[in-house]
FIKOL-75661 format. One record per residue: x, y, z of N, C-alpha, C in turn; residue number from 0. Coordinates in pm, 1 decimal, decimal comma. Example, Ala and Ser with C-alpha at 12.3 -4.5 7.8 and 13.67 -1.06 7.14 Angstrom:
BEGIN
       n_x       n_y       n_z      ca_x      ca_y      ca_z       c_x       c_y       c_z  pos
    1319,0    -569,0     780,0    1230,0    -450,0     780,0    1320,0    -330,0     780,0    0
    1285,0    -225,0     708,0    1367,0    -106,0     714,0    1290,0       3,0     787,0    1
This chain:
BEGIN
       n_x       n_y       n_z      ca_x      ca_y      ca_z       c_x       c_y       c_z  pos
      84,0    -117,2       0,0       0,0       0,0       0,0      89,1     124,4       0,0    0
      57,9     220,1    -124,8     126,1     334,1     -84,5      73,4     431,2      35,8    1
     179,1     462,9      76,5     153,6     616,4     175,8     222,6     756,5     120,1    2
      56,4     846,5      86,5      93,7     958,5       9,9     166,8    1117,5      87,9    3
     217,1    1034,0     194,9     248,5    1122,5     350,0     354,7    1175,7     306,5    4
     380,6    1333,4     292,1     489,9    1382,0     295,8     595,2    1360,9     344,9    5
     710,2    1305,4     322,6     845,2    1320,1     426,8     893,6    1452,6     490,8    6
     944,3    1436,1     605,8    1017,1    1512,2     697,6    1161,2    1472,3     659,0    7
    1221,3    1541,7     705,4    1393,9    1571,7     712,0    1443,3    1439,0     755,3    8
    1410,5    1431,7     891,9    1469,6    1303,4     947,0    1386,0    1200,8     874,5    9
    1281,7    1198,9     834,4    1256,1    1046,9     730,7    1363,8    1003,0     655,7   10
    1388,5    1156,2     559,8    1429,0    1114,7     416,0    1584,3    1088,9     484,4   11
    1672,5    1201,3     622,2    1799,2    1102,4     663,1    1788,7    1000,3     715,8   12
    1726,4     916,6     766,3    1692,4     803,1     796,9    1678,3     653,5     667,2   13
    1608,0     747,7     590,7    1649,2     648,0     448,2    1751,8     642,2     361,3   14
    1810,2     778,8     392,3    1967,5     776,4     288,8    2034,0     693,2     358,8   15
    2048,4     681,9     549,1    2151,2     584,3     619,4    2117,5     448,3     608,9   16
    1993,1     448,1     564,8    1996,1     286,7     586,1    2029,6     204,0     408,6   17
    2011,2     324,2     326,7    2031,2     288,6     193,0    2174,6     315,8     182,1   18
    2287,2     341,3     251,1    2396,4     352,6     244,4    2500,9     213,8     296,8   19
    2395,8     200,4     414,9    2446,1      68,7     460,2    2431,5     -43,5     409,0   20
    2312,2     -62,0     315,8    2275,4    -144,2     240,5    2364,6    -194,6     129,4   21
    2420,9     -55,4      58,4    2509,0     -54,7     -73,6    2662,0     -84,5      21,8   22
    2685,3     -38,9      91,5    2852,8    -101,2     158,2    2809,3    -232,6     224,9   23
    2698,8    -295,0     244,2    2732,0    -466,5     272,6    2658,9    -493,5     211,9   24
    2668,1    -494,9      98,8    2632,2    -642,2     -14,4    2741,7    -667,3     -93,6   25
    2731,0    -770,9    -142,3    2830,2    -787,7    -235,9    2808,2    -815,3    -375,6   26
    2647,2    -821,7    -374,2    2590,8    -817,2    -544,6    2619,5    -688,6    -577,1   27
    2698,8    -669,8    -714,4    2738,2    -549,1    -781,7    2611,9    -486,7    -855,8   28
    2528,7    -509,7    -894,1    2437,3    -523,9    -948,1    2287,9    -434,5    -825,9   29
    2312,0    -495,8    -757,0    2241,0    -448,2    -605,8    2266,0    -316,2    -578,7   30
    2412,2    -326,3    -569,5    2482,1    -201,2    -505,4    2497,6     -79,4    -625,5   31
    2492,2    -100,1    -722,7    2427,1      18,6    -807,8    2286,7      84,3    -820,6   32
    2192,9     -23,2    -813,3    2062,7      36,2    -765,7    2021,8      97,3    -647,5   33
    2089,0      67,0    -523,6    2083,4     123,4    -404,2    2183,0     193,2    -437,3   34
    2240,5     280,3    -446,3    2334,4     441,7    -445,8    2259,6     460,7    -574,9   35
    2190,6     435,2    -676,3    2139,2     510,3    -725,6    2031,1     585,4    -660,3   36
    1946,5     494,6    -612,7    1838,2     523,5    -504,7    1895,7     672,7    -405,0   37
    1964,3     614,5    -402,9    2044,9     710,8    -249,5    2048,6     805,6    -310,3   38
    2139,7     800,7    -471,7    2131,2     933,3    -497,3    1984,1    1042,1    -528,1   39
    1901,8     979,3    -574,9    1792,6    1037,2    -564,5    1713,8    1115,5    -425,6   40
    1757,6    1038,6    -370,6    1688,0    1080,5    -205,2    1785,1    1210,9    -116,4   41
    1925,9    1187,2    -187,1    2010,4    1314,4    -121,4    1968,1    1407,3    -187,8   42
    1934,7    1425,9    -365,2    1856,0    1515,5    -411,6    1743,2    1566,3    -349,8   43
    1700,9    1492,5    -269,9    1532,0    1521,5    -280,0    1559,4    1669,0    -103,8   44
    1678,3    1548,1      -5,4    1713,1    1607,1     110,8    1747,8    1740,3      61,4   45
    1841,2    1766,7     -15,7    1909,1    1965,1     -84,0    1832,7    1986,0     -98,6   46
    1736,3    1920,4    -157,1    1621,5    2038,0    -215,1    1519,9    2064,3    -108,7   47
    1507,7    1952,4     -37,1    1377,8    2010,2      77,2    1474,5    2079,4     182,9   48
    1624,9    2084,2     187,5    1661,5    2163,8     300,2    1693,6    2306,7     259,6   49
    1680,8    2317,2     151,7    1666,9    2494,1      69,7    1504,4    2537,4      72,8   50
    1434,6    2525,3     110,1    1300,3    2543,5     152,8    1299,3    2619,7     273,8   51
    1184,1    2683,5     259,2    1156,9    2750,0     400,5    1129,7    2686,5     495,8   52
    1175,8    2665,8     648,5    1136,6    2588,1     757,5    1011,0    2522,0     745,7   53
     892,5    2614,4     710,1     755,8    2585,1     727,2     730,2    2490,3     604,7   54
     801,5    2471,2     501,5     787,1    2419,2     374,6     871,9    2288,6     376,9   55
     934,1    2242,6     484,7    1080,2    2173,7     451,3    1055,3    2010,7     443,9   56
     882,5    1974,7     416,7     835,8    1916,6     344,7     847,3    1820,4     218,1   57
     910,2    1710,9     150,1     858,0    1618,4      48,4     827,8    1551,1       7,8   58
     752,3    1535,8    -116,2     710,7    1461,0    -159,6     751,5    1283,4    -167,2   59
     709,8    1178,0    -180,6     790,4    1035,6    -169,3     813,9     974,5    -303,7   60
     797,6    1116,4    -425,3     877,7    1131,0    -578,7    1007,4    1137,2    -568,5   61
């Protein structure tokens, strides 16, 4: 089931650390490119919701 719930700050750092740890212990190469790709998407998403106004610092789970 999706949840159309905005992320908070600490969500989205909470998912970059655990998608970081994910990509440094595996050893499928294959794996570990899709997770840091992932990651990279989600550190995007963190810059951009931390250049927002406090009251806004809000995003989407795009």
């Amino acid at each position: 089931m999706f949840d159309n719930t905005p992320l908070e700050l600490d969500e989205i750092i909470d998912q970059c650390r655990a998608l970081a740890y994910a990509a440094v212990n595996t050893d499928e190469s294959q794996a570990r490119e899709i997770l840091l790709f992932v990651l990279q998407e989600r550190i995007d998403h963190l810059y951009r919701a931390s250049q927002k106004e406090p009251e806004q610092a809000e995003v989407s789970h795009a």
